[in-house]
N, C-alpha and C positions, 0 to 999 in steps of 0.2 A: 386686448390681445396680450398674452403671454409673452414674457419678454425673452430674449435671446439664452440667459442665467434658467431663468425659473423653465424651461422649456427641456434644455441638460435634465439639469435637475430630475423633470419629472419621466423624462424618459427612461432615466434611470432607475428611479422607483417604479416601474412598468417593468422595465428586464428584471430587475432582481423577486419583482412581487409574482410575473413569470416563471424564472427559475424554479422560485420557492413550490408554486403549484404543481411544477411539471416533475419536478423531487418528488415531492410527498403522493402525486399518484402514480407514479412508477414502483416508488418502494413500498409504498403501498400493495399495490396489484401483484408483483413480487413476494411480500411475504405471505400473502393470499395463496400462490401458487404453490411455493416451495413448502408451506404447512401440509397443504393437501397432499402433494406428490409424495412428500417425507410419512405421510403417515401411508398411505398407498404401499409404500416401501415396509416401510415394518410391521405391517400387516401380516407378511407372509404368504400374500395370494397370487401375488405376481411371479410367471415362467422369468427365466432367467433373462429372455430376450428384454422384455416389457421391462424389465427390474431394471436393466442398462439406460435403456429411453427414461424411465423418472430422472436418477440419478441423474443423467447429462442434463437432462432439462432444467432440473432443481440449479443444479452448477450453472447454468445460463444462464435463470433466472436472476440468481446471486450476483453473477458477473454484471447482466446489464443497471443491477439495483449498485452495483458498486464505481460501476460509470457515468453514472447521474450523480452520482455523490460528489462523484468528483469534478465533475460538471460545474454542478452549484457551488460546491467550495473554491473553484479558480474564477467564473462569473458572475453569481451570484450572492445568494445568502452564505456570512461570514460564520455563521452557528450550525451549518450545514449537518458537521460531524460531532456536535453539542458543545459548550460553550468551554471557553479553556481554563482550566482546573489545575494550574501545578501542583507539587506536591514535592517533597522526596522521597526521592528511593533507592534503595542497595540497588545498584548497578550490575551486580554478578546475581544476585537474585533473580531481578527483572530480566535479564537477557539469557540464564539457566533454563528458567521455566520457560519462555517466551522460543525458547529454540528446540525444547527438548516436547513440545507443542505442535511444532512444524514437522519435524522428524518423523512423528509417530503417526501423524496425517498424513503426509507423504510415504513413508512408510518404503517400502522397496520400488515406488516408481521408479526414485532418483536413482541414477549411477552415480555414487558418490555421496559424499558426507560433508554434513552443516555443524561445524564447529564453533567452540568457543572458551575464548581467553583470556583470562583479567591479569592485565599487568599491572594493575594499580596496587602500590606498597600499601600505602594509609588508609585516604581518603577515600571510600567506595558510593557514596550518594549523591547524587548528583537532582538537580532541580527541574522537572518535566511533567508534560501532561499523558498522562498513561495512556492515553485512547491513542492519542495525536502519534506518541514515540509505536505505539504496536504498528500503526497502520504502516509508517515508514518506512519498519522491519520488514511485516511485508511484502512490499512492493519493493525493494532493493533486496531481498534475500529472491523473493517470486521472478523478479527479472533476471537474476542472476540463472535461477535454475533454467526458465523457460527460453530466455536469448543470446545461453550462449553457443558462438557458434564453434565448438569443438566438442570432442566428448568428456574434457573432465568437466564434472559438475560439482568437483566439493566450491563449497562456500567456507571463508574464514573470518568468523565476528570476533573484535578483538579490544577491549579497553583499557584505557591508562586515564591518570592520571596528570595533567600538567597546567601549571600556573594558573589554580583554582577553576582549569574548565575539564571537563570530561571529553576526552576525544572514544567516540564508538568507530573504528570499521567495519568496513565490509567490503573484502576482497573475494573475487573470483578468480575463474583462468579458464575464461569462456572466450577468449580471442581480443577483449576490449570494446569502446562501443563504437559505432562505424564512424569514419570524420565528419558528416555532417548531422551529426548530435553531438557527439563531442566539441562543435564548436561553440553550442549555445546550448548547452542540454535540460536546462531549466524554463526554457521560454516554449510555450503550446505554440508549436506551431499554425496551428490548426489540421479540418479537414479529416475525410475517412482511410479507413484501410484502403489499399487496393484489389480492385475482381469485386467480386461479387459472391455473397454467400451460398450456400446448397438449393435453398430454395426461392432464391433467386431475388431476394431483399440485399440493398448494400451493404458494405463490409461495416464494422461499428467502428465508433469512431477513438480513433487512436493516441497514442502519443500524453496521455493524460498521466503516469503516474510519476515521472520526474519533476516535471514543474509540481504537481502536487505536493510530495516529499518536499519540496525546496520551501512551499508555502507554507507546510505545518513546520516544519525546521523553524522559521520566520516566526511564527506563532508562538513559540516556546523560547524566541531571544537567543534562538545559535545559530549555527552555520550551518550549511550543506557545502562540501567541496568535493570536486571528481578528478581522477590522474588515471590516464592509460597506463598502463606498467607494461613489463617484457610478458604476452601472452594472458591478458586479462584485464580489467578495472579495480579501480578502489574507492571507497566511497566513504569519506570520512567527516562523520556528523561529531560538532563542539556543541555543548551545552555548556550551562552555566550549574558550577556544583554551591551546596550552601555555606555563607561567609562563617557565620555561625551556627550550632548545630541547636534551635527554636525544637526542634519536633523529633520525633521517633521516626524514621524512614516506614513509608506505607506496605503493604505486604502486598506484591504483586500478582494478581489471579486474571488469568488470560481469559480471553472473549473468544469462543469458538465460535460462535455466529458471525463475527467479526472479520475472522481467520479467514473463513469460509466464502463472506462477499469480497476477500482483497485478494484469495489466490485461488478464486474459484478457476480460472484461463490455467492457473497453472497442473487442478486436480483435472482438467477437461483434459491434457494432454496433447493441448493444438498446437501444429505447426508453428514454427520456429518462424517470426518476424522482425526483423530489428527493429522495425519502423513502428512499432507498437509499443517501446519503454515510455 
């Protein structure tokens, strides 16, 4: 008989050898879907009604492939979003392209504008895993547009420099986040949306991209920290910048597929939830 230890243990390697399967055929089935639908789309055969239905669908599919991800990287498998890679990189570069990226995707949905500002004199490079810092971005720039509850929508990203860590923000002036996130805002609470979907399946399950954000922050050896301010949040991610300069800073080239599965909820244009950061 298995003893009380090796019984943990093995349960353990049960949930996460789980996770891992139910990942890989989700995103799987996912990118199956959105190939087909996307070429459907460029095809040119599809009336304009039909053409909307791909499009939402594709973005759904994106969405739910990007909620499983996240799934397994808080429960499960720790290589979920692939293995961690720092590197350096120009700061103002990375976060130039990486916004001027989101912009052009979003495109005039947004009311309002996603900025950005290097305050940093000298030192511009900073030590991070590229995949991990995009996804971040985001989901704190994505939140920003999609939860907040007033109508301005500019976002303000913003870096400096200080006692060899890099500090990135991201301020809005979306209202702030309601008090009961704000008290713990890193920790999954668990548990689904509320209501029930159009066709009458549950709402998907919520609350996943802050703890998220908090874990890949964690990943990469900085911080995540959050402050309500007068009419908004801020959210300001430390890294660690390099002691000595070993390497060339890497040239940063953004992942639209990427983009696409972390702010698909934001290009679908759905109602405004708090309870969904």
């Amino acid at each position: 008989m298995a003893r009380p230890r090796e019984m943990i243990k093995s349960q353990k390697d049960f949930e996460v050898g789980f996770t891992r399967i139910v990942e890989h055929t989700v995103t799987s089935s996912a990118s199956v879907i959105v190939t087909t639908l996307e070429t459907l789309m460029r095809s040119g055969t599809l009336p304009a009604d039909l053409f909307e239905m791909a499009h939402r669908a594709a973005l759904s599919a994106r969405d739910m492939a990007s909620r499983v991800n996240a799934v397994s990287e808080l429960f499960g498998s720790a290589d979920s979003f692939s293995k961690l890679r720092p590197a350096s990189y120009n700061v103002e570069q990375f976060m130039s392209v990486l916004i001027e990226q989101i912009n052009r995707a979003i495109g005039d949905k947004l009311r309002g504008d996603i900025t950005f500002h290097m305050e940093a004199e000298e030192e511009r490079n900073a030590v991070f895993d590229a995949r991990r810092m995009s996804i971040i971005m985001y989901h704190l720039i994505g939140n920003s547009i999609k939860h907040g509850r007033t109508d301005n929508k500019n976002v303000r990203v913003t870096c400096r420099s200080e006692a060899g860590m890099m500090e990135i923000c991201v301020r809005d002036f979306g209202g702030g986040l309601p008090a009961r996130i704000y008290r713990d805002p890193f920790t999954y609470k668990g548990g689904l949306g509320t209501g029930r979907m159009a066709d009458g399946m549950p709402s998907k399950v919520t609350g996943l991209g802050l703890p998220l954000c908090y874990k890949l922050t964690k990943d990469m050896g900085g911080e995540l920290l959050v402050k309500n301010l007068k009419g908004g949040v801020k959210f300001t991610l430390i890294l660690p910048q390099e002691k000595k300069r070993l390497h060339e800073p890497k040239v940063f080239i953004p992942d639209t597929a990427l983009m696409q599965n972390c702010m698909a909820s934001v290009f679908l244009k759905e109602e405004n939830h708090d309870d969904n950061l």
